[in-house]
C-alpha positions as CSV (number, residue, x, y, z in Angstrom):
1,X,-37.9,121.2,48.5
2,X,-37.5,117.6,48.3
3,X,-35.3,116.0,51.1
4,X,-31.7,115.1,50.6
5,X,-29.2,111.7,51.0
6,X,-26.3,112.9,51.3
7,X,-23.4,110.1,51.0
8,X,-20.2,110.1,52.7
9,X,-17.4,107.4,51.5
10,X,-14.3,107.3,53.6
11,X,-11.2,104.7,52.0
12,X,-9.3,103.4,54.9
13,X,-7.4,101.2,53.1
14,X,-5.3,101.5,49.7
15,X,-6.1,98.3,48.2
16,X,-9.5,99.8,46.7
17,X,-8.8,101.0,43.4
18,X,-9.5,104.7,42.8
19,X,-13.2,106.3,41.7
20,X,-15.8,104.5,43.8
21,X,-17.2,107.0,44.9
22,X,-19.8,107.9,42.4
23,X,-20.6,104.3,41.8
24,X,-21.1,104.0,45.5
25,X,-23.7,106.9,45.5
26,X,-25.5,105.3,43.0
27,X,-25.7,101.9,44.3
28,X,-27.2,103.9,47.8
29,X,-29.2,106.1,46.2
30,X,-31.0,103.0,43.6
31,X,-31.3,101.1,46.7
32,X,-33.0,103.7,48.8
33,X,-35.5,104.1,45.5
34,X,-36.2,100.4,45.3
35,X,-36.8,99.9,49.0
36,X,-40.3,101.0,48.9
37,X,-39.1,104.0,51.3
38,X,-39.0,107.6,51.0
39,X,-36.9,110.2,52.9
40,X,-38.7,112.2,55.3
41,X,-35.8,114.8,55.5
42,X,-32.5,115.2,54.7
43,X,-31.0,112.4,55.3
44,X,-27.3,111.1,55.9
45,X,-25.3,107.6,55.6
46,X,-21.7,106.7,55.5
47,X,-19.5,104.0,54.2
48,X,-16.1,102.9,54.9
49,X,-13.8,101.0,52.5
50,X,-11.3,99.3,54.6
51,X,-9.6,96.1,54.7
52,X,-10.2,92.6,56.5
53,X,-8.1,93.1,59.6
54,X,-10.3,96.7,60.6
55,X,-13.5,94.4,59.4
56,X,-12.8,91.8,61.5
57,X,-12.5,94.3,64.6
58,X,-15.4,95.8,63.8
59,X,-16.9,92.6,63.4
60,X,-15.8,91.4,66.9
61,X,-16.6,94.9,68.6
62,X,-20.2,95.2,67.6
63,X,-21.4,91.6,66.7
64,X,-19.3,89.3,69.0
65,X,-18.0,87.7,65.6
66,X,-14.2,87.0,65.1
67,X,-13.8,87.0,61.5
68,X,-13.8,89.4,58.5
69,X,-17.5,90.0,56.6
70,X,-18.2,91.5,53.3
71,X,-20.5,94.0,54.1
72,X,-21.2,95.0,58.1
73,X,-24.3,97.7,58.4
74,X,-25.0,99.4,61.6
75,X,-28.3,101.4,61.4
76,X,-28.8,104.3,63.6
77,X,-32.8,104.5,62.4
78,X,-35.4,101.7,64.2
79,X,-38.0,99.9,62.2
80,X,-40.7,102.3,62.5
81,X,-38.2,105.5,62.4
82,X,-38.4,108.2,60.0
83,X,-36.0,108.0,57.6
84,X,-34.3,110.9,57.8
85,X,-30.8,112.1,60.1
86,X,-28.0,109.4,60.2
87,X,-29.4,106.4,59.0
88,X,-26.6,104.5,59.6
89,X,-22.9,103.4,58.6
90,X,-21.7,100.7,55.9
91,X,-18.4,98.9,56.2
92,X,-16.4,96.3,53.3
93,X,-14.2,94.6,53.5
94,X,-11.5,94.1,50.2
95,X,-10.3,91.5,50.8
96,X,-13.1,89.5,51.7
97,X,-15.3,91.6,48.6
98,X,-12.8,90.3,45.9
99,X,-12.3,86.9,47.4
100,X,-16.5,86.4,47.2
101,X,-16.0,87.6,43.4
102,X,-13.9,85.5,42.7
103,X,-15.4,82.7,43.6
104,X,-18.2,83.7,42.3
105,X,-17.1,84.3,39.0
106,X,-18.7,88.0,39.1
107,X,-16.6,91.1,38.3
108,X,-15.5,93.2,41.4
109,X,-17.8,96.3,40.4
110,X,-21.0,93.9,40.5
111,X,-20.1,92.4,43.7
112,X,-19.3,95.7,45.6
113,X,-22.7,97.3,44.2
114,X,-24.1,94.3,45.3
115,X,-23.0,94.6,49.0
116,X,-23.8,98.1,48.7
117,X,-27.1,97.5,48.1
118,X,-27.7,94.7,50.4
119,X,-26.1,96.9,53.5
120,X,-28.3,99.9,52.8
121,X,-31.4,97.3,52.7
122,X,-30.3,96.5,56.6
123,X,-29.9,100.1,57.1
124,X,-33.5,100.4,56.2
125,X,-34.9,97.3,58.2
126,X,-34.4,94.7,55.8
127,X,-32.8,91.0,57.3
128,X,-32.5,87.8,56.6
129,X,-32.3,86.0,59.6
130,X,-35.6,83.9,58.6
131,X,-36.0,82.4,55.0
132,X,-39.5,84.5,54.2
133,X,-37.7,87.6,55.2
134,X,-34.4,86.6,52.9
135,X,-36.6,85.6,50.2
136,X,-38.1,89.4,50.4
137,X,-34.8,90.9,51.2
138,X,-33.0,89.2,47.9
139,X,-35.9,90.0,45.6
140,X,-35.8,93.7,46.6
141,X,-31.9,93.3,45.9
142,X,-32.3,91.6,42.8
143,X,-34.7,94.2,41.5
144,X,-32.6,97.1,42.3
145,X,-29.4,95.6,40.9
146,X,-31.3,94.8,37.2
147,X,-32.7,98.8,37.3
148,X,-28.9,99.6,37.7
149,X,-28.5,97.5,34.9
150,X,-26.7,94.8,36.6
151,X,-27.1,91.2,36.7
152,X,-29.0,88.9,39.6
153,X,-26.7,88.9,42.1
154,X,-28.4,85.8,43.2
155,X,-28.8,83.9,39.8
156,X,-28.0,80.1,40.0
157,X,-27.3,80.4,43.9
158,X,-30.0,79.0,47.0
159,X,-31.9,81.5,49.1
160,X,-29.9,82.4,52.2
């Protein structure tokens, strides 16, 4: 029997409108499939919706950063660790998500794929700490968000 993801999405906060869930599992699940990884077993990963002040906590807790983030991933898997069990946990932020679209000029539903995506990438190994692993990183993310049949989430903006 081929092994399982199973997705958990917990909404902390009210301001995130209702029926994410699905579009949430997809997002995971497309950016497991485009990672170049397969599970080894079942397999487990959570995500929180919450809101900027609970991001911003978490943010200080486990990075030593006081501010509010988009998207905060905390793998529970190492580099060369099956990927199977807990994998890891997924925080975003509203506030900070719709801000980002905003300014962006992309619709809510593309940027919060997008950071979905992008998370469960670091949940998996992926950075972007140095540019040849950002470059790698975004084309991975890039790829996965056109199979889902969204745009380049990095179209007209510089490398990070």
């Amino acid at each position: 029997m081929k092994p399982a993801l199973t997705i958990d999405v917990a909404i902390e906060s009210g301001r995130w409108p209702a029926g994410l869930e699905p579009l949430a599992e997809k997002a995971l699940r497309a950016a497991l499939d485009g990672s170049g990884y397969v599970l080894s077993g079942d397999a487990e990963i959570s995500v929180l919706l919450t809101d900027d002040a609970r991001q911003r906590e978490l943010n200080r807790q486990w990075r030593g950063k006081d501010s509010a983030t988009n998207v905060l991933s905390f793998p529970q898997i190492g580099p060369d660790d099956a990927i199977e069990g807990m994998l890891g946990d997924i925080a975003l932020a509203h506030e900070t998500l719709v801000r980002e679209a905003e300014a962006l000029s992309k619709p809510f539903e593309d940027h919060f794929v997008h950071l979905l995506v992008h998370g469960m990438l670091h949940i998996l190994g992926f950075d972007h700490e140095i540019r040849q692993e950002a470059l790698v990183m975004e084309s991975h993310e890039t790829d996965i968000m056109l199979e889902l049949g969204y745009p380049d989430p990095y179209d007209g903006q510089e490398p990070q």
